[in-house]
Residue frames as qw, qx, qy, qz and C-alpha x, y, z in Angstrom:
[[0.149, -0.282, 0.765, 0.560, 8.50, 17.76, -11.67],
 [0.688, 0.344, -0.141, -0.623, 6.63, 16.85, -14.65],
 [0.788, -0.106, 0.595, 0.120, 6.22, 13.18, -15.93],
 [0.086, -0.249, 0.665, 0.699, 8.55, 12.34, -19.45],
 [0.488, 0.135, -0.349, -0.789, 6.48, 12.08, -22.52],
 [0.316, 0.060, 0.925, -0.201, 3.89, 9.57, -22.88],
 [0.313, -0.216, -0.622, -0.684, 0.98, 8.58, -25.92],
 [0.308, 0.138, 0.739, -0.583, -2.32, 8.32, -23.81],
 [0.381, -0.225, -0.700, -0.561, -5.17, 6.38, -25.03],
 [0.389, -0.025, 0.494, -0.778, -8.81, 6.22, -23.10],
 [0.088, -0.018, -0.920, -0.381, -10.49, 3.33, -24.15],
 [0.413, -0.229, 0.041, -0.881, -14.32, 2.97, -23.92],
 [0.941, -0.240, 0.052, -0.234, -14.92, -0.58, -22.50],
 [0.736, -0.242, 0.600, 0.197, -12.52, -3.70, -21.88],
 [0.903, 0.238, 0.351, 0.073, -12.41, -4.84, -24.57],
 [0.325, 0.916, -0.071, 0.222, -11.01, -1.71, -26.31],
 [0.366, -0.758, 0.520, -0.143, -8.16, -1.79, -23.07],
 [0.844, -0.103, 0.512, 0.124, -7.58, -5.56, -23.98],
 [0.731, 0.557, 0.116, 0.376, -6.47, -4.72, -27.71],
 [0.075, 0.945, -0.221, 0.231, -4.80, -1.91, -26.75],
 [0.518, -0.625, 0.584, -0.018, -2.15, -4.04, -24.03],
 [0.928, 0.060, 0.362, 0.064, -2.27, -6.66, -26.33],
 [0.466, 0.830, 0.025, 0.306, -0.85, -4.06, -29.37],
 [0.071, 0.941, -0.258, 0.209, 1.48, -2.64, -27.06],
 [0.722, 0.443, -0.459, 0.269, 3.42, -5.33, -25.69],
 [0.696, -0.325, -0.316, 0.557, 4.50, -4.40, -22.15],
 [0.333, 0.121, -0.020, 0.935, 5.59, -1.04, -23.04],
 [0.296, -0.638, -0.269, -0.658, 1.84, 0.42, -21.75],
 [0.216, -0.119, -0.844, 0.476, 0.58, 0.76, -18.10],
 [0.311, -0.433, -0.846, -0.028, -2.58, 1.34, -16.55],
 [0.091, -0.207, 0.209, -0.952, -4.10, 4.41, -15.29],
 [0.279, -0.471, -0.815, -0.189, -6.83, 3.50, -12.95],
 [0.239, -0.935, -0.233, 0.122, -7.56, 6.38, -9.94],
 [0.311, 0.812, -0.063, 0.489, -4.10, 7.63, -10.65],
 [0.335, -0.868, 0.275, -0.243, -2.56, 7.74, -6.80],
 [0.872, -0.149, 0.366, 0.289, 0.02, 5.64, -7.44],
 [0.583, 0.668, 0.259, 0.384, 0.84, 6.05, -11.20],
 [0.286, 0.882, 0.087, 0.364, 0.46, 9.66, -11.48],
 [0.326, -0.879, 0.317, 0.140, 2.93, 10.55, -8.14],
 [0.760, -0.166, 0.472, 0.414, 5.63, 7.89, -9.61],
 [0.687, 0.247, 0.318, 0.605, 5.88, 9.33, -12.62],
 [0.192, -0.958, -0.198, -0.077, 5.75, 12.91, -11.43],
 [0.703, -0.664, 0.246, 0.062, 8.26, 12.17, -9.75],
 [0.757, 0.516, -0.388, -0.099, 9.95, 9.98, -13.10],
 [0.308, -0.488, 0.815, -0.054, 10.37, 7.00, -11.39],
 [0.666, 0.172, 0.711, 0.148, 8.22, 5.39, -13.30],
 [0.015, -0.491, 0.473, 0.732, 8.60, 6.32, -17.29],
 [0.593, 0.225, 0.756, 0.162, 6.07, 4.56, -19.51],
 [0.065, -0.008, 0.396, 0.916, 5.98, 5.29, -22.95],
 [0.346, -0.221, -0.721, -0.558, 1.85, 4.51, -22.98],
 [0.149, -0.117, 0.632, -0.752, -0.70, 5.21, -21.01],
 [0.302, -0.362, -0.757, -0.453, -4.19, 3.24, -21.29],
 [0.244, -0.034, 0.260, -0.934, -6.63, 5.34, -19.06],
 [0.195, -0.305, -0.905, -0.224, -9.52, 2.66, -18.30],
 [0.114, 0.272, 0.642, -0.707, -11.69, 5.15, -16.09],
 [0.601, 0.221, -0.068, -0.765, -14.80, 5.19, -18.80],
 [0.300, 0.217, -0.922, -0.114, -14.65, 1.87, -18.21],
 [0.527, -0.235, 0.142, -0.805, -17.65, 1.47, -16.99],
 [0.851, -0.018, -0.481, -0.210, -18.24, -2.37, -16.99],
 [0.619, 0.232, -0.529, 0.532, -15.31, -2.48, -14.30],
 [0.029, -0.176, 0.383, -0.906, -17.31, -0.52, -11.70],
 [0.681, -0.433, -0.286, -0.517, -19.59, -2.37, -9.68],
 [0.129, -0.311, 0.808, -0.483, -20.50, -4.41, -6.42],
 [0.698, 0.015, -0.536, -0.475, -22.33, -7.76, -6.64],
 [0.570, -0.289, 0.695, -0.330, -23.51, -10.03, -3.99],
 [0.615, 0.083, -0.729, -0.290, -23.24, -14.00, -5.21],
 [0.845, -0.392, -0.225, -0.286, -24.45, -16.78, -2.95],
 [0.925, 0.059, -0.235, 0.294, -20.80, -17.32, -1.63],
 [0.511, -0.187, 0.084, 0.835, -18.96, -14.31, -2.07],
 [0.310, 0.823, 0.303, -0.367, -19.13, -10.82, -2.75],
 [0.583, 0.345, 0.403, 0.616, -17.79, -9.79, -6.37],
 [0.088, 0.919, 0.021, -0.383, -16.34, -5.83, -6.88],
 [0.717, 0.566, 0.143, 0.381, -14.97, -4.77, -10.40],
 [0.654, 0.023, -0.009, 0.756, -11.32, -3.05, -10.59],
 [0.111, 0.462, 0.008, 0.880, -12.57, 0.20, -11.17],
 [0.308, -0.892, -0.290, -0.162, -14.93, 0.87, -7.96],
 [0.260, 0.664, -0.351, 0.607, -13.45, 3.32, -5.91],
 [0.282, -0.008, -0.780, 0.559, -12.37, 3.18, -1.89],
 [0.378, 0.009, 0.350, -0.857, -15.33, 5.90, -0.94],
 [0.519, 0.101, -0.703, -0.475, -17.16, 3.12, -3.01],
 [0.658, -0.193, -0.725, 0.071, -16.80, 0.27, -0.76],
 [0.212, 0.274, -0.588, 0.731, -16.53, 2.57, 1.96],
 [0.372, 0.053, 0.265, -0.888, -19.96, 3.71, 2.12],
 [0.482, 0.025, -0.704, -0.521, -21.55, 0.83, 0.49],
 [0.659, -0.227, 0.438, -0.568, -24.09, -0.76, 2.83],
 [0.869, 0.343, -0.338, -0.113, -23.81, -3.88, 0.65],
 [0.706, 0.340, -0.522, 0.337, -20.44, -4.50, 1.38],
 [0.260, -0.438, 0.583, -0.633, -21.02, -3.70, 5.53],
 [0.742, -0.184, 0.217, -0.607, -23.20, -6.57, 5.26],
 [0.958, 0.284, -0.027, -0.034, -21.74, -8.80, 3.22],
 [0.659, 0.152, -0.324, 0.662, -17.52, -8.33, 4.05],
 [0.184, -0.980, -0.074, -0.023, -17.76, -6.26, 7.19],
 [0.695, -0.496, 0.169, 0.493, -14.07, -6.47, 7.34],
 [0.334, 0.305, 0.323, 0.831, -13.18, -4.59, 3.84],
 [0.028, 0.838, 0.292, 0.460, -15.40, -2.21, 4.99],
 [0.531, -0.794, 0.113, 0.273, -13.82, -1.34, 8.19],
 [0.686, -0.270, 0.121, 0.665, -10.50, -1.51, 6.24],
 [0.323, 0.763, 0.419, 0.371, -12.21, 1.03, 3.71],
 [0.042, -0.976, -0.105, -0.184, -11.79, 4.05, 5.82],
 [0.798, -0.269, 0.230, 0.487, -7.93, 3.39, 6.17],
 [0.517, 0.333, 0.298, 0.730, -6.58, 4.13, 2.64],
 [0.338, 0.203, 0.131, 0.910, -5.17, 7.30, 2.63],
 [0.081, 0.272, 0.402, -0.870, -7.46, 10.42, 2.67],
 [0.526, 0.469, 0.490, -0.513, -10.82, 11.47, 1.53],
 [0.410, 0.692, -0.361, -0.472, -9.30, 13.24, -1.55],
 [0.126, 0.374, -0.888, -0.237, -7.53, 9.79, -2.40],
 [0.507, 0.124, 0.807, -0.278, -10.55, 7.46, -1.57],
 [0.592, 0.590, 0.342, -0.429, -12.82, 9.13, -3.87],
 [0.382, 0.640, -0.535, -0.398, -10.17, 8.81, -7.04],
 [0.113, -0.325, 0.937, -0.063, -8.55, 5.20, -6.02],
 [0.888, 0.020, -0.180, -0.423, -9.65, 1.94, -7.05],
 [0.813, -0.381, 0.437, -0.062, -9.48, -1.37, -5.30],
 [0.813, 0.564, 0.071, 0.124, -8.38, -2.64, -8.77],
 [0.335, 0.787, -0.323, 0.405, -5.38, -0.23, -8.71],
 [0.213, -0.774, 0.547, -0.237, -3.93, -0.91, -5.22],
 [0.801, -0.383, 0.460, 0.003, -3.89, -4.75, -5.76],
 [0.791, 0.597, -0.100, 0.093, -2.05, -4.12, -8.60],
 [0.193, 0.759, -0.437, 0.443, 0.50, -1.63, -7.68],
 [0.857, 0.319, -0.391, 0.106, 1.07, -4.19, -4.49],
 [0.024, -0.463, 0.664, -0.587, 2.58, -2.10, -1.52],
 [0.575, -0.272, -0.770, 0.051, 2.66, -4.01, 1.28],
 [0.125, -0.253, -0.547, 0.788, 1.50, -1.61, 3.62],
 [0.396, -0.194, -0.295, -0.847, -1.76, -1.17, 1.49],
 [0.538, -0.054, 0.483, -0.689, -4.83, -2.20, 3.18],
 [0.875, 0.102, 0.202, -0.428, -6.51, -4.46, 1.14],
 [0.446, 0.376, -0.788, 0.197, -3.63, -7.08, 0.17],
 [0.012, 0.104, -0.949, 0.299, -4.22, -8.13, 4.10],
 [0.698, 0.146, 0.411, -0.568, -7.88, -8.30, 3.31],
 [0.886, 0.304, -0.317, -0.147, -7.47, -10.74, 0.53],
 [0.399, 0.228, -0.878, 0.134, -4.96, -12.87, 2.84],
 [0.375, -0.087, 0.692, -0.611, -7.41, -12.68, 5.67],
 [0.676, 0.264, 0.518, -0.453, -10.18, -13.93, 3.93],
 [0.503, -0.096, 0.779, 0.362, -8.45, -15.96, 1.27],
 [0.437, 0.731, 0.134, -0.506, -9.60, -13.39, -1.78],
 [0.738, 0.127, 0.545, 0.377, -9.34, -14.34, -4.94],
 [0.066, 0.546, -0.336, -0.764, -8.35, -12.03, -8.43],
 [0.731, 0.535, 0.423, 0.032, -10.07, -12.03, -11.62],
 [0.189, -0.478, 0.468, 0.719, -7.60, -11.25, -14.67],
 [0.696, 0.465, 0.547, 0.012, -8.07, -10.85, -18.39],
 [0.283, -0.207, 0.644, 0.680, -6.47, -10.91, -21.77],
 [0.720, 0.304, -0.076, -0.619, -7.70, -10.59, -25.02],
 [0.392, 0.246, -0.880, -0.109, -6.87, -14.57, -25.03],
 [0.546, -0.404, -0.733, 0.024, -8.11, -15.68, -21.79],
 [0.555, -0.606, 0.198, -0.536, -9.56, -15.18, -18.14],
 [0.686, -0.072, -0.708, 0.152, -8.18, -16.59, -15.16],
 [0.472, -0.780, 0.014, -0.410, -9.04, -16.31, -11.37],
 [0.595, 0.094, -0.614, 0.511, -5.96, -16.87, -8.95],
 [0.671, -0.561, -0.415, 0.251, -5.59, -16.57, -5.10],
 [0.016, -0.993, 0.102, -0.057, -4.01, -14.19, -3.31],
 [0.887, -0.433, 0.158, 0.034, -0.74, -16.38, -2.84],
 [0.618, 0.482, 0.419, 0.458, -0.53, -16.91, -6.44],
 [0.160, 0.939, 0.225, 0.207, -1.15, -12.99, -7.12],
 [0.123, -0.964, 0.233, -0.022, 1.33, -11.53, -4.72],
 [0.791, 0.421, -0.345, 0.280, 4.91, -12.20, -6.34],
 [0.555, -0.292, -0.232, 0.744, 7.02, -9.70, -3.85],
 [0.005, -0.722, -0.391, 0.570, 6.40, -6.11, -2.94],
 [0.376, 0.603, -0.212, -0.671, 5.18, -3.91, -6.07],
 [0.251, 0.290, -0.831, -0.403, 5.13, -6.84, -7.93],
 [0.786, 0.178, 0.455, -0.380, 1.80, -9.61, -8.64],
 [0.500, 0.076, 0.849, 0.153, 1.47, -12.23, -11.21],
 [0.446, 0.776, 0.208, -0.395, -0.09, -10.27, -13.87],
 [0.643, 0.117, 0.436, 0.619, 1.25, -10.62, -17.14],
 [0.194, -0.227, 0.053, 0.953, 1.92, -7.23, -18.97],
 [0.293, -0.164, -0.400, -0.853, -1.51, -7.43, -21.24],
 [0.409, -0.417, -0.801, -0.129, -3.64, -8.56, -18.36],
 [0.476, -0.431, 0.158, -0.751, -6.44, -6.00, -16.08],
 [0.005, 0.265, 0.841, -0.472, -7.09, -7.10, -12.92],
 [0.274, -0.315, -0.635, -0.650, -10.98, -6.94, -13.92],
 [0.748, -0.547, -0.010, -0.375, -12.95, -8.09, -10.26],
 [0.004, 0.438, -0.734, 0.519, -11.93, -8.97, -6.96],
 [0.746, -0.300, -0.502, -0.320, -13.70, -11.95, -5.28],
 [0.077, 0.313, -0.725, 0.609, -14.24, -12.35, -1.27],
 [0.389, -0.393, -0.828, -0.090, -15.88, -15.39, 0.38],
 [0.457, -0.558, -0.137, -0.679, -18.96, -14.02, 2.42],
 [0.062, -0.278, 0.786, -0.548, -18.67, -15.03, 6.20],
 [0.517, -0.354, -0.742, -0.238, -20.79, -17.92, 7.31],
 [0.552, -0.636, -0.526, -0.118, -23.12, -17.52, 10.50],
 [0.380, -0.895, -0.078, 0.221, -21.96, -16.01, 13.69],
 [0.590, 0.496, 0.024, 0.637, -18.80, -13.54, 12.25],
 [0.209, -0.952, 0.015, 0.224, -16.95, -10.88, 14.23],
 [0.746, 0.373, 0.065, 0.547, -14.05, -9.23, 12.67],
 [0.287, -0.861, -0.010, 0.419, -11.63, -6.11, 13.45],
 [0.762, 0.495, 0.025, 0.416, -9.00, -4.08, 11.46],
 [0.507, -0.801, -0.046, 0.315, -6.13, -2.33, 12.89],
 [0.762, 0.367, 0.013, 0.534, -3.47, -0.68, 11.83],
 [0.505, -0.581, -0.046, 0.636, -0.11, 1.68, 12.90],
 [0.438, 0.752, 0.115, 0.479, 0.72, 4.97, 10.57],
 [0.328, -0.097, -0.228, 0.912, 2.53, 7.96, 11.72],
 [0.377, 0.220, -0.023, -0.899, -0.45, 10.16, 10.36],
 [0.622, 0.432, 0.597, -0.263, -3.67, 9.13, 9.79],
 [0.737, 0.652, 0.004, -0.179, -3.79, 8.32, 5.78],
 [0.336, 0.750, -0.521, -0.231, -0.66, 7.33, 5.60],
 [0.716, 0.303, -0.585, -0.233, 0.89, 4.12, 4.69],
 [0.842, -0.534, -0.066, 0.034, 1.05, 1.34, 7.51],
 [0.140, 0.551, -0.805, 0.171, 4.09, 0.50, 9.54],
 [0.012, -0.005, -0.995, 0.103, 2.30, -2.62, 10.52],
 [0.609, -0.020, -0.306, -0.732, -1.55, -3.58, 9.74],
 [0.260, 0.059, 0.943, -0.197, -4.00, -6.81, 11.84],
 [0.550, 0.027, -0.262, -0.792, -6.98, -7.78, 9.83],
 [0.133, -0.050, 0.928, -0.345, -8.93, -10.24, 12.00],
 [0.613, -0.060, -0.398, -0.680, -11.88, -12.46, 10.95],
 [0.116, -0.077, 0.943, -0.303, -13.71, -15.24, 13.62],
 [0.783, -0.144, -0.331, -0.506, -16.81, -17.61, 12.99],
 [0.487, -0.234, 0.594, -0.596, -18.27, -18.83, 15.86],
 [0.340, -0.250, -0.859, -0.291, -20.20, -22.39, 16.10],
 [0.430, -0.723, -0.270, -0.469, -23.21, -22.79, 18.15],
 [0.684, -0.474, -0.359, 0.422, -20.91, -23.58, 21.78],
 [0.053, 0.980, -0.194, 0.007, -19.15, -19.79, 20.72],
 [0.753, -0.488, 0.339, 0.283, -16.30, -21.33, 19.85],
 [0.180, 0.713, -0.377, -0.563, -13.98, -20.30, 17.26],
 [0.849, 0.117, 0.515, 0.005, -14.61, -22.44, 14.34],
 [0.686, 0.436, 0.117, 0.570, -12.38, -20.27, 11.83],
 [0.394, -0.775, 0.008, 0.494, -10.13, -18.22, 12.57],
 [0.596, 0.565, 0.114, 0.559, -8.31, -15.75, 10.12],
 [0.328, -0.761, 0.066, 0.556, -5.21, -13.14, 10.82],
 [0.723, 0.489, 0.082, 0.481, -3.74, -11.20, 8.26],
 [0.505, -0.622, 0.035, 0.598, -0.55, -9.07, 8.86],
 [0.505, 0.736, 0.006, 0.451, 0.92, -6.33, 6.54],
 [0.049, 0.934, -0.256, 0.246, 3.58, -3.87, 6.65],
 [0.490, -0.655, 0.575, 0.001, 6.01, -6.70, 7.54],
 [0.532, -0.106, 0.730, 0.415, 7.54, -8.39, 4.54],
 [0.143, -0.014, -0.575, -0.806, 6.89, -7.92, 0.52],
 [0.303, -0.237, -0.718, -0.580, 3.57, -9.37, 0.56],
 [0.727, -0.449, 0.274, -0.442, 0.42, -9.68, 3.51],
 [0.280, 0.197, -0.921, 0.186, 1.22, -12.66, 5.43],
 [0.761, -0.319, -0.402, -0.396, -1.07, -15.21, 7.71],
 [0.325, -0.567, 0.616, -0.440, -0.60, -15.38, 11.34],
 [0.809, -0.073, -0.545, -0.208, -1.31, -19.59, 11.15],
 [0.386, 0.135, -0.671, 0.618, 0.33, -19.98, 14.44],
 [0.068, -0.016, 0.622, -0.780, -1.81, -18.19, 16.01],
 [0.710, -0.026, -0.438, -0.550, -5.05, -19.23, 13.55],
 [0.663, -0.028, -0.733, -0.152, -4.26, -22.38, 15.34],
 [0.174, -0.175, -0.716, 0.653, -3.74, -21.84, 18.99],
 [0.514, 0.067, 0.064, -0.853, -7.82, -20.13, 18.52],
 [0.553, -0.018, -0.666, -0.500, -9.05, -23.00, 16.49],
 [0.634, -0.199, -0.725, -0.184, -11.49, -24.53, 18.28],
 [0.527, -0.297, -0.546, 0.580, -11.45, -22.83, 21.30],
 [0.281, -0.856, -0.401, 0.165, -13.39, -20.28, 23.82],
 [0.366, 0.604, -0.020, 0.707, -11.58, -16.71, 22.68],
 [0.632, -0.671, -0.374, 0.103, -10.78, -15.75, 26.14],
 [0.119, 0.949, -0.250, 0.149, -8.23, -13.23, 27.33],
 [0.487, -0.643, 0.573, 0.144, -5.39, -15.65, 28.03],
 [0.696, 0.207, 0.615, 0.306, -5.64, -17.51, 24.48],
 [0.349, 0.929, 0.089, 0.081, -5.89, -14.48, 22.98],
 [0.178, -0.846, 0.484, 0.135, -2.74, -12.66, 24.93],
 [0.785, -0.012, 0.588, 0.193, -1.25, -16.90, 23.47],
 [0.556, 0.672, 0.431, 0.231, -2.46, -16.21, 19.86],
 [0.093, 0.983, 0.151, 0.037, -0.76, -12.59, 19.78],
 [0.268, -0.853, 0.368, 0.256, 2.36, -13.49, 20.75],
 [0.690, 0.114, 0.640, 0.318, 2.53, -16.57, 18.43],
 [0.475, 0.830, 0.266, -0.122, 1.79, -13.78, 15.92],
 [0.041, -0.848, 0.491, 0.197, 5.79, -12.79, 15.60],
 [0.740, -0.218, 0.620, 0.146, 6.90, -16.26, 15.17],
 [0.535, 0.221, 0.623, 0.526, 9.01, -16.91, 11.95],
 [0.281, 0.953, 0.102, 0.044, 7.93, -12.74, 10.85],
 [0.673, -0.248, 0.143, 0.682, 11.29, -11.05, 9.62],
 [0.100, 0.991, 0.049, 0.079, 10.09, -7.27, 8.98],
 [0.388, 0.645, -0.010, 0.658, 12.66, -4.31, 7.44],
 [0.250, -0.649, -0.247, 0.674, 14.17, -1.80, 9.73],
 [0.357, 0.561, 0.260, 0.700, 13.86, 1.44, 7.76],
 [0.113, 0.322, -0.121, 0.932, 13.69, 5.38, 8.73],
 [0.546, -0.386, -0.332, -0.666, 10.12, 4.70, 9.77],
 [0.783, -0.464, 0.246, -0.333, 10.36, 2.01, 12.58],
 [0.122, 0.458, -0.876, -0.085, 13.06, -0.84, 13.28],
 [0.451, 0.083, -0.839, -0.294, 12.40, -4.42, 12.87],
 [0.235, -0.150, -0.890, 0.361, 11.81, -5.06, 16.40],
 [0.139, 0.301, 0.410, -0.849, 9.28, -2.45, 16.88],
 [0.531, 0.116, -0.529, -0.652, 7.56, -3.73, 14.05],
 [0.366, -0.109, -0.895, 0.230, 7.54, -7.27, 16.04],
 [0.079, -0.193, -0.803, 0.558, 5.99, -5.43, 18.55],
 [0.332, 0.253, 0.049, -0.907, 3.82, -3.54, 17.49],
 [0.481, 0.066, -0.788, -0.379, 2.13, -6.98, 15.60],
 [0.313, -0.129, -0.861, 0.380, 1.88, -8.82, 18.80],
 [0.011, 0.420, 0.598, -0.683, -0.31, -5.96, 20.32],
 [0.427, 0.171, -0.067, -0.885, -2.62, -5.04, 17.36],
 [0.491, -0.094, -0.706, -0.501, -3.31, -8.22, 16.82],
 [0.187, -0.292, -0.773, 0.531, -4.07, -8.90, 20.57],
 [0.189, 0.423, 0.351, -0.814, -6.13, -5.53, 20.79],
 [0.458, 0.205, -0.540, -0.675, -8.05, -6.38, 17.21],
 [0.484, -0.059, -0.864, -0.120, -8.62, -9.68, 18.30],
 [0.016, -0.172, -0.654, 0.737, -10.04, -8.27, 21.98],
 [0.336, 0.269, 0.392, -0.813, -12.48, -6.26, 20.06],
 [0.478, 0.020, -0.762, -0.436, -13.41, -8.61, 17.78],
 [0.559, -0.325, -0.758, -0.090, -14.95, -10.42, 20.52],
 [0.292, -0.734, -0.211, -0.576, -16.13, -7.89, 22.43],
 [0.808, -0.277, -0.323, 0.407, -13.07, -8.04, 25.32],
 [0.503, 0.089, -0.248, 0.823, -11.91, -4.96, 25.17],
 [0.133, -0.746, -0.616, 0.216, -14.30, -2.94, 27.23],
 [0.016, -0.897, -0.051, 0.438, -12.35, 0.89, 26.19],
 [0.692, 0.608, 0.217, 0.323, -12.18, 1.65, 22.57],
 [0.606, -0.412, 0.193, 0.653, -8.80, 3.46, 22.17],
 [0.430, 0.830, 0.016, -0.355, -8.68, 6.52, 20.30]]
C-alpha cells in the first residue's frame, strides 16, 4: 500500500522544526530514519496530515564525551554508535546493544532519537536507558527540559513528549572504575524485535565486589523495567555462581509479560531468568563457552 496524503516540510536546523510543530499543533509527526514511520503509514496505520523531515538537521547528529556522561543527539544513527570507538569506551553497554537493532540496512537509516520516541518495548535501547538510568533531552520553541527514563516512558508506543517537542540528545552516565557489562537478548530471527531482552551493568570496588549493580529487562511489559530484586541480592557481594543462579531467579518476581502469537507469558518468565543468569555469567567472566 501507499501512505494517505500528507504536506511534507524539511526543515534546515531545529529551530526551523521547532516553529514548524509549534504552527502545526499536534497534527505533524516526525520523520527521523523513517523505520518506524514510513512502514506504519505504508501500511495506513498511522495517517498524519504533516510530515516534518528533520534529517538535514545537522545540529542533532553527534557524540560527545562530558566528564560524567556521554551526550548523543537524536539524529545519530545505530551504525553510528555502533562503530563509534567513543562510545565502546565510554558506554560499552549501548555499544554491545548497537549491533541488535534490526539489520544493517535499518542501522544505517535509524536514529537513536527515533526509537526512544516511537517506544516499542522490545527496542533495544529503552532497556539501555533503564539500565543505566539515561536521561532525555526535549525541546520546544518555549522551553528545554531533561527527564529520566521513568518520567519518559508513559506505556508502550507512548513517552511524555508533548506534541511540539524533539527528543534533541540522549544522556548516559559514564561507568565509574572497574565496569563489566553484557547484553542479551531472544528474537526469532536475528534483527528482529525481542521476545525478551537482559541489559546488565556491574562496578566493582577494590575487594571485587559488586558495588552497583544494574538489570534492565524488555520485551515484558509496556515499558523496560529494573530487575531491583535481584540489583539487591548482588549488592555488595562476591558475583559468584550461586548468587548469580539467586539474582536470576529473583529476576521474574512481580514481572507480568503478554502471551501473544510469538511466545506465552510463561516462556517469557523463563526465558528472563536465564538471560539474565547467562548475561550476568559473562559479565563477570563465569561463563567459560560463549554460546552461539
Amino acid at each position: 500500500m501507499k501512505p494517505s496524503r500528507f504536506e511534507y516540510y524539511a526543515p534546515q536546523s531545529l529551530d526551523e522544526a521547532l516553529v514548524l510543530l509549534d504552527r502545526f499543533a499536534g497534527d505533524a509527526r516526525i520523520l527521523a530514519g523513517g523505520q518506524s514511520l514510513v512502514p506504519l503509514m505504508n501500511m495506513r496505520l498511522a495517517r498524519p496530515q504533516r510530515i516534518v523531515d528533520i534529517n538535514r538537521v545537522a545540529e542533532l547528529d553527534y557524540i560527545r564525551i562530558n566528564d560524567d556522561y556521554i551526550s548523543i543527539g537524536a539524529l545519530t544513527r545505530h551504525r553510528a554508535i555502533e562503530q563509534s570507538q567513543t562510545v565502546f569506551t565510554a558506554c560499552p553497554l549501548l555499544s554491545k546493544a548497537a549491533g541488535f537493532v534490526g539489520h544493517p540496512q535499518v542501522r544505517s537509516r535509524g536514529t537513536i532519537g527515533g526509537s526512544l520516541a516511537h517506544a516499542d518495548p522490545a527496542a533495544e535501547y529503552p532497556v539501555i536507558l533503564a539500565a543505566l538510568d539515561g536521561e532525555i533531552k526535549l525541546r520546544s520553541i518555549r522551553s528545554e527540559r531533561i527527564i529520566g527514563w521513568r518520567r519518559f516512558f508513559v506505556s508502550d508506543y507512548a513517552t511524555d513528549a508533548e506534541p511540539d517537542e524533539i527528543v534533541v540528545e540522549v544522556r548516559l552516565p559514564r561507568p565509574r572504575g572497574s565496569t563489566a557489562c553484557e547484553f542479551l537478548e531472544l528474537s526469532r530471527r536475528h534483527g528482529d524485535f525481542a521476545l525478551v531482552e537482559a541489559a546488565v551493568q556491574i562496578e566493582f570496588d577494590e575487594k571485587k565486589k559488586c558495588s552497583r549493580v544494574a538489570i534492565g529487562l524488555g520485551g515484558v511489559g509496556g515499558m523496560p523495567l529494573r530487575a531491583s530484586l535481584s540489583e539487591e541480592i548482588l549488592q555488595g557481594k562476591f558475583p559468584g555462581k550461586d548468587i548469580i543462579r539467586e539474582a536470576a531467579l529473583a529476576a521474574v518476581e512481580n514481572l507480568d509479560p503478554v502471551s501473544d502469537v510469538h511466545a506465552s507469558a510463561a516462556y517469557r518468565k523463563q526465558m528472563v531468568s536465564l538471560l539474565v543468569s547467562r548475561a550476568l555469567e559473562r559479565a563477570t567472566g563465569l561463563c567459560s563457552v560463549k554460546e552461539a
